[in-house]
C-alpha positions in Angstrom: -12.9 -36.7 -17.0 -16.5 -38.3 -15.9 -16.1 -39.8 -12.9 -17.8 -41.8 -10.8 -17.7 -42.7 -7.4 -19.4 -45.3 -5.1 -18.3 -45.3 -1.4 -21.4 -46.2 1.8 -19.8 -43.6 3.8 -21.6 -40.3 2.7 -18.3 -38.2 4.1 -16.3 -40.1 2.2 -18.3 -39.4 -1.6 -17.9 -35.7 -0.3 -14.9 -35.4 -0.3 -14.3 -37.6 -3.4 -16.8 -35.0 -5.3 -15.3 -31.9 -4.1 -11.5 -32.6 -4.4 -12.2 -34.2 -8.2 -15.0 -31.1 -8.8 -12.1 -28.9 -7.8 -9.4 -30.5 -10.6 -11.9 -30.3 -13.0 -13.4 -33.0 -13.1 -17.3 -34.3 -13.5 -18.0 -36.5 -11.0 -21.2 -38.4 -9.4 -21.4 -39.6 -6.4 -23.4 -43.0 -5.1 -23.6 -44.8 -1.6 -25.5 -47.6 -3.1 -24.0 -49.9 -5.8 -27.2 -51.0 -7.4 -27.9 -46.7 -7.7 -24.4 -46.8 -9.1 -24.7 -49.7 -11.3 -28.0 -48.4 -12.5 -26.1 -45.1 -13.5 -23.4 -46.8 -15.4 -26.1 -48.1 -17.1 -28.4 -45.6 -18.1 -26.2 -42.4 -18.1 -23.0 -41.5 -20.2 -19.8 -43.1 -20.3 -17.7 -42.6 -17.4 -14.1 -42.5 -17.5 -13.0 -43.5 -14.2 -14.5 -45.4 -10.8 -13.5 -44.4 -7.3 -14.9 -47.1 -5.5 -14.6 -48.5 -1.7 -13.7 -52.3 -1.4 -16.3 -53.1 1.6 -19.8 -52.5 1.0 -23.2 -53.8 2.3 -24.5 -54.2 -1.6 -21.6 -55.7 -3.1 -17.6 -55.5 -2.4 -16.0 -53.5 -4.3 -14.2 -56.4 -6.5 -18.0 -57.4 -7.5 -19.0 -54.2 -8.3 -16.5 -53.7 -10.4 -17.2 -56.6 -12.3 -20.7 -56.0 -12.8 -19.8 -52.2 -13.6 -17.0 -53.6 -16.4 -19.8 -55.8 -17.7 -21.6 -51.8 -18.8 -19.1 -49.9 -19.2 -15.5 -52.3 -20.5 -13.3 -49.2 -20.9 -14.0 -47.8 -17.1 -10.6 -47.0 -15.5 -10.5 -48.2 -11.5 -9.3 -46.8 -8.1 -10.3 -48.6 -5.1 -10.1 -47.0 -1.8 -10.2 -49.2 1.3 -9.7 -49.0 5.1 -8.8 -52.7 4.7 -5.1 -52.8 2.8 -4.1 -56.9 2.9 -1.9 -57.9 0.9 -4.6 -60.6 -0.2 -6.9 -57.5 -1.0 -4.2 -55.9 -3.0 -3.3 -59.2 -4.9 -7.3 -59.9 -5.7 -7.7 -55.7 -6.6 -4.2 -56.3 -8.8 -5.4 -59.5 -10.8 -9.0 -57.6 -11.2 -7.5 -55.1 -13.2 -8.0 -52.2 -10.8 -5.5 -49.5 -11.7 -4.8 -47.8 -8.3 -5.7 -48.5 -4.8 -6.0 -46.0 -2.1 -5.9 -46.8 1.4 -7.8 -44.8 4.7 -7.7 -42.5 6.1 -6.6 -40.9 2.5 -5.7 -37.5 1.9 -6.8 -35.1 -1.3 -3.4 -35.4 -2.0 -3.0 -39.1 -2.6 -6.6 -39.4 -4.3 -5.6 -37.2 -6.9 -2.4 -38.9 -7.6 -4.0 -42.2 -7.5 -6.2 -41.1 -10.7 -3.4 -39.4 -12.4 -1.4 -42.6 -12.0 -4.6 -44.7 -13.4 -4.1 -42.7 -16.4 -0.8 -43.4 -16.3 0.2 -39.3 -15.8 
């Protein structure tokens, strides 16, 4: 799968890149949604976002919006530090297909994006 994944915490798109890398996956990494946005726009179809919900650009529910808007078919995990159950209800009626809360291990990101395929 292409995947991309937008996070402001550089240890965080690491470790995003290197445990998808390592199940085969293709994935880019961003810390800035308007870098991110202007990748969905320019650069192949992705597959799949990995995206944080609190951001200085945009939150992650605005992102993905604006990234639906260029890419419609773009499965979502968000990932979040931030786990309310208002959060999960606004992630839920958004359409997002997983959400991941930190501290996260490799462990549960994987399974979150096997589950958004619905593996």
């Amino acid at each position: 799968m292409n995947i991309v994944v937008v996070d402001d915490d550089p240890a965080i798109v690491t470790m995003c890149r290197k445990v998808l890398g390592e199940q085969g996956h293709q994935v880019q990494g961003f810390t800035s949604t308007s870098e991110a946005l202007a990748h969905l726009a320019a650069g192949p179809n992705a597959d799949l976002l990995v995206v944080d919900y609190k951001m200085p650009e945009l939150n992650g529910i605005e992102f993905i919006q604006r990234a639906w808007q260029l890419q419609p078919k773009l499965r979502v995990v968000m990932i979040t530090a931030h786990g309310s159950r208002e959060l999960q209800g606004q992630a839920a009626e958004t359409g997002v297909h997983g959400l991941v809360l930190k501290p996260f291990t490799p462990t549960e990101l994987t399974r979150s994006v096997d589950t958004a395929f619905g593996r």
